[in-house]
C-alpha positions as CSV (number, residue, x, y, z in Angstrom):
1,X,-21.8,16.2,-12.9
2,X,-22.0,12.4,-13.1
3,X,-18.1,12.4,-14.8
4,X,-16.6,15.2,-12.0
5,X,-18.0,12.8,-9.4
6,X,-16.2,9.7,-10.9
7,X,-13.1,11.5,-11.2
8,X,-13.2,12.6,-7.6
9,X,-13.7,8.9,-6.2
10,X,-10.8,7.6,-8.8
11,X,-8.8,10.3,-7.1
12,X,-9.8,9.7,-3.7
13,X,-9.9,6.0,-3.7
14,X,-5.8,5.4,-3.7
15,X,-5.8,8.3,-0.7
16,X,-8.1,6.2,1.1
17,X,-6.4,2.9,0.5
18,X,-3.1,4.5,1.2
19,X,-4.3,5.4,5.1
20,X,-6.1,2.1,5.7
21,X,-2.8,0.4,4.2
22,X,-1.4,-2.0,7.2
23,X,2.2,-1.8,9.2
24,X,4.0,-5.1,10.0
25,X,6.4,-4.7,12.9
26,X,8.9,-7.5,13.5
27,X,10.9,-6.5,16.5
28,X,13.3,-8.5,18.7
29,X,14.0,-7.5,22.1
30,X,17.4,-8.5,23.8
31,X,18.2,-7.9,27.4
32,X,21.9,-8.3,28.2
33,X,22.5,-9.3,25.3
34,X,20.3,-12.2,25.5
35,X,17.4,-12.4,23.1
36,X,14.1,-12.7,25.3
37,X,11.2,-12.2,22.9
38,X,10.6,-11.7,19.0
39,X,7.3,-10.3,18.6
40,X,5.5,-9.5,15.4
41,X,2.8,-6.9,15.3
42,X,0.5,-5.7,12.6
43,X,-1.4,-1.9,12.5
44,X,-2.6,0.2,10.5
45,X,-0.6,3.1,9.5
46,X,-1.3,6.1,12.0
47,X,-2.4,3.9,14.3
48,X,-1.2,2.3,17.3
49,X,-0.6,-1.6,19.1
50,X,0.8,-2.7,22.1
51,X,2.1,-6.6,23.1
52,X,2.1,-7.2,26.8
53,X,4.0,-10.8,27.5
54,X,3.1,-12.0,30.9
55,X,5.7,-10.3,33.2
56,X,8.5,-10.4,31.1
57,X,7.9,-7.1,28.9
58,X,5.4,-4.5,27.8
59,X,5.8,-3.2,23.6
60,X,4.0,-0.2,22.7
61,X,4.5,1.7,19.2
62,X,2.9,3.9,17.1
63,X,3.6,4.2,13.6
64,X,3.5,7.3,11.5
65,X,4.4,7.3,7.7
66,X,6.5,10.3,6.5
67,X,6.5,12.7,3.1
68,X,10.3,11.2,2.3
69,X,8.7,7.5,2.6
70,X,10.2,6.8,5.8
71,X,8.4,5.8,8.8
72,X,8.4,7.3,11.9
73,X,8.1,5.0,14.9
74,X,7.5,6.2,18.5
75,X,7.0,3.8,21.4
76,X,7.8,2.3,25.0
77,X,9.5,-0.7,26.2
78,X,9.4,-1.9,30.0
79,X,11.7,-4.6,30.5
80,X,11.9,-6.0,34.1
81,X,12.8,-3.1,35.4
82,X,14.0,-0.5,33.2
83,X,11.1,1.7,31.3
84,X,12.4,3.2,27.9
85,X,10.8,5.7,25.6
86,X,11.8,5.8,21.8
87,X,11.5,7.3,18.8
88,X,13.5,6.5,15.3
89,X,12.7,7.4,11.9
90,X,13.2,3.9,9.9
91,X,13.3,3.1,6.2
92,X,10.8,0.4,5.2
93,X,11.8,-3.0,4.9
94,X,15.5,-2.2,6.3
95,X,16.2,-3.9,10.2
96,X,16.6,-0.7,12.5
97,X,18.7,-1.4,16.2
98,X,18.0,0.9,19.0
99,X,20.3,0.3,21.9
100,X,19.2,1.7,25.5
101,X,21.2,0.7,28.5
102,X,21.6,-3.5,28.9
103,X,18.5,-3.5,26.2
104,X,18.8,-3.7,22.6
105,X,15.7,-3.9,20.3
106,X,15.8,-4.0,16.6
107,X,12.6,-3.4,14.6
108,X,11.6,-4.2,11.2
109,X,8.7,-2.7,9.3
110,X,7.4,-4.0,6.3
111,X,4.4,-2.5,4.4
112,X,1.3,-4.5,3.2
């Protein structure tokens, strides 16, 4: 009993380690072309974080790791005035861009 119950925590333990694994986001945000902000954010993966900068901008993602490795990351981005809602499938450690009217954000994940 004492052996099956050793096995089950060796097997476990990576699972475990696996979803408490962290997310780092580094994302620029460009308005007109015009880079305003470069935050960097760090979560945990299946979780979610949002950056507020005074007035100027509101980040919120949420990052969900796929079966293929991949990394799904849904979010918002209010920018003066324009709102925008995303969602892009990104490979780790590989700069993604996102384009959305006058705003341009690009978003790096790298796993820790």
């Amino acid at each position: 009993m004492k052996k099956a119950f050793c096995l089950l925590l060796l097997i476990l333990f990576p699972l475990q380690s696996l979803a408490d694994a962290k997310l780092h986001v580094a994302a620029k945000i460009y308005s007109e072309g015009e880079l305003i902000d470069a935050p960097s954010i760090s979560m945990k993966r299946g979780a979610g974080a949002a950056i507020s900068v005074d007035e100027t901008y509101d980040l919120s993602l949420q990052a969900s790791p796929e079966e293929s490795g991949k990394i799904l990351l849904s979010g918002s981005l209010s920018l003066s005035s324009e709102n925008h809602a995303f969602s892009v499938l990104v490979d780790p450690n590989i700069e993604s861009e996102l384009e959305m009217g006058s705003t341009k954000i690009t978003l790096l994940v790298i796993e820790a």
